[in-house]
VOGU-3710 file (C-alpha; in Angstrom, 3 decimals, decimal comma):
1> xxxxxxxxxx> 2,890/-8,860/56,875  3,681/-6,265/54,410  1,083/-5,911/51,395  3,734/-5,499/49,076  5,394/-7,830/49,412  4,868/-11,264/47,507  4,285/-14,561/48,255  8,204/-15,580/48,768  8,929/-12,243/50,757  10,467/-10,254/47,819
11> xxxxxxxxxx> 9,627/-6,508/47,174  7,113/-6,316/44,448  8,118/-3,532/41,504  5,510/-0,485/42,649  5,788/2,768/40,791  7,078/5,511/43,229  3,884/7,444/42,204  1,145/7,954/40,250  1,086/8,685/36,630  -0,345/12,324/36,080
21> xxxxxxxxxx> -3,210/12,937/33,214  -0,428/15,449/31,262  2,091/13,200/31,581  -0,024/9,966/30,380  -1,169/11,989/27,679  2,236/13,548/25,931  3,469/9,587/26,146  0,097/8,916/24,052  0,370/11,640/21,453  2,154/9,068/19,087
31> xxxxxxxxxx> -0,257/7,108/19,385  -2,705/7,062/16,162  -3,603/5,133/13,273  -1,656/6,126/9,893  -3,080/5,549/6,096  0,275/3,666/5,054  0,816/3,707/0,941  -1,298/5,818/-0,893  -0,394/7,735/-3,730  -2,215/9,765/-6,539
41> xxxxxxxxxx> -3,209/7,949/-9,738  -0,176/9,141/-13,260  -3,234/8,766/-15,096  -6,208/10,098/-13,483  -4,561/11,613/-10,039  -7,178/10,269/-7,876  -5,827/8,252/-4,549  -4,955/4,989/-4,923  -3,100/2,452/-3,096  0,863/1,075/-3,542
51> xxxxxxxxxx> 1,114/-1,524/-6,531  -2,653/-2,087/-6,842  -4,898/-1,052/-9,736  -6,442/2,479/-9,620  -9,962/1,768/-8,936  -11,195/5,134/-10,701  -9,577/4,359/-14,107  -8,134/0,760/-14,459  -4,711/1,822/-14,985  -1,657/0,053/-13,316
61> xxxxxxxxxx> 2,009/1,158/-14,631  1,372/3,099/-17,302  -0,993/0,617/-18,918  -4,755/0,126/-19,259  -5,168/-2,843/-16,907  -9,016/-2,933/-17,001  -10,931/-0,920/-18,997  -13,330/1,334/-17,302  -16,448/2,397/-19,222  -17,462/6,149/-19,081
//
C-alpha cells in the first residue's frame, strides 16, 4: 500500500517539496506586532493613545479632564 495515500485510497495533498529557510522567511517578514493608535499629546506632546486621556497632563480635547498636580 502506498503511504500516501489515505484511508479511502485517495491521494493525500503533499507539497511537491520542501519549503527553503529564504523562502519561509521573506513570507514571514510581515509578520510583526504594530503599536496601533498613538498620537502626541496638543497640550503637552507626549504619546498618548486614540480618544483616551493623556496620562502626562490630564487633558482630553482641548480641555482639562483631570487635573494633574506639578
Amino acid at each position: 500500500m502506498h503511504t500516501s495515500l489515505q484511508g479511502g485510497g485517495t491521494p493525500m495533498a503533499v507539497p511537491a517539496r520542501r519549503t527553503s529557510k529564504a523562502k519561509k522567511g521573506k513570507r514571514r517578514t510581515h509578520y510583526k506586532l504594530t503599536i496601533k493608535g498613538l498620537n502626541a499629546c496638543s497640550n503637552c506632546g507626549e504619546m498618548r493613545k486614540s480618544h483616551h486621556v493623556c496620562p502626562a497632563c490630564g487633558h482630553y480635547d482641548g480641555k482639562d479632564v483631570i487635573s494633574k498636580e506639578a
